[in-house]
C-alpha positions in Angstrom: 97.9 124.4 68.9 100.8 123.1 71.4 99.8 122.7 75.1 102.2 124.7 76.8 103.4 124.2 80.0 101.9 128.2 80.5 98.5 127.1 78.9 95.6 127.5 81.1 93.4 124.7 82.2 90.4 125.7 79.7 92.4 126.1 76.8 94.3 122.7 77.5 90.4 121.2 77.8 89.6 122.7 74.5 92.4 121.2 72.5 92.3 117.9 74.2 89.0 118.1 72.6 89.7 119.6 69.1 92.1 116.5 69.4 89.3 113.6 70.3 86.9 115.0 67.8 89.8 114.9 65.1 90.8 111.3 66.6 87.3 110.1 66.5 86.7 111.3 62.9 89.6 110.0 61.3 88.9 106.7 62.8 85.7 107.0 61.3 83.8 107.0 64.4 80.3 108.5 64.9 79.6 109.7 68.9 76.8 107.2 69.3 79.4 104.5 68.3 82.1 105.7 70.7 79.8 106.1 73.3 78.5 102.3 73.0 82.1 100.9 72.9 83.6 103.2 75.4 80.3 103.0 78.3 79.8 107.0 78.3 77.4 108.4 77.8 77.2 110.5 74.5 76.8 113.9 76.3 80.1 113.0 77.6 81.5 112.7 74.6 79.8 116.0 73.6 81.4 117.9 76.6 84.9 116.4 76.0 85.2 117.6 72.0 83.6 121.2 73.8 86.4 121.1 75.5 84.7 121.0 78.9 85.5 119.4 82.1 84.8 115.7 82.4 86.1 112.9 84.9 89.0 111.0 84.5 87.8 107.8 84.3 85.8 109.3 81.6 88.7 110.0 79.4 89.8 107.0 79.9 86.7 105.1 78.5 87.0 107.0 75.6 90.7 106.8 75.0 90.5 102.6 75.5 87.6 102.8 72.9 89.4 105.0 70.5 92.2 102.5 70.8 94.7 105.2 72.3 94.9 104.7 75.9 98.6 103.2 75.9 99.1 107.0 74.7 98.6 108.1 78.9 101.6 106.0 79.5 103.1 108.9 78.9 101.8 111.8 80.3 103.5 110.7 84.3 106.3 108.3 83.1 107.3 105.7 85.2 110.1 106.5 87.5 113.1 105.0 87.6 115.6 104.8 90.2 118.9 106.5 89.3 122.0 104.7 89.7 123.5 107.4 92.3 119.9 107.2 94.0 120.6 103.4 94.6 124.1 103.9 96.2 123.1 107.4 98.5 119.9 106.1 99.7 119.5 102.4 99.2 116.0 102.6 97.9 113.0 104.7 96.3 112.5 107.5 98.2 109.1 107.4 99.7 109.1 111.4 99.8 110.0 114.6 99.1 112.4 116.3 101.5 112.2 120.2 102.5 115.0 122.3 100.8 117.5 124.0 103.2 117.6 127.4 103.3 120.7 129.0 102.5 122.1 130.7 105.3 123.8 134.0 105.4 127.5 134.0 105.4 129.0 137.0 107.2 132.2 136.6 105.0 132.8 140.0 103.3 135.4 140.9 100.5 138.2 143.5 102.3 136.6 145.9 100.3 132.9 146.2 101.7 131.8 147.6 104.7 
């Protein structure tokens, strides 16, 4: 399965899982071998190939001890600052700025009343 941008929160948790499980597997990896190298416990493990919720930091372990935590690099890529971005504001913008509203013109075509 495809993690959608639409996919709910379990079903994302469930094929992360399917995913680990298949990771761990083809790497030849029992749970009790992952969960020694990665500092989890193996319930942990057990509730991440369930598909059910776990830490962060705990998918992290697991990920640096399957060897595939450069993988997170890109899940929130690094930004960088646009060329235009440089020039307009002279720096990173520190925030996000409210939109403006447009506002109602009360310009009409000849033809509407």
């Amino acid at each position: 399965m495809k993690i959608e941008a639409f996919s709910s929160n379990l079903a994302t948790l469930q094929e992360l899982g399917k995913r680990l499980k298949a990771q761990r597997i083809a790497g030849n990896v029992t749970r009790e071998a992952l969960a020694r190298k990665s500092g989890v416990s193996l319930s942990t493990i057990a509730r991440m190939e369930a598909g059910q919720s776990v830490a962060i930091d705990g998918w992290l372990s697991v990920l640096r001890g399957l060897n595939l935590l450069v993988n997170v690099d890109m899940l929130v890529p690094e930004m960088q600052i646009s060329p235009i971005d440089a020039l307009q504001y002279g720096h990173i913008r520190q925030r996000a700025s409210k939109r403006k509203e447009a506002k109602e013109s009360s310009w009409k075509w000849g033809d509407e009343e």
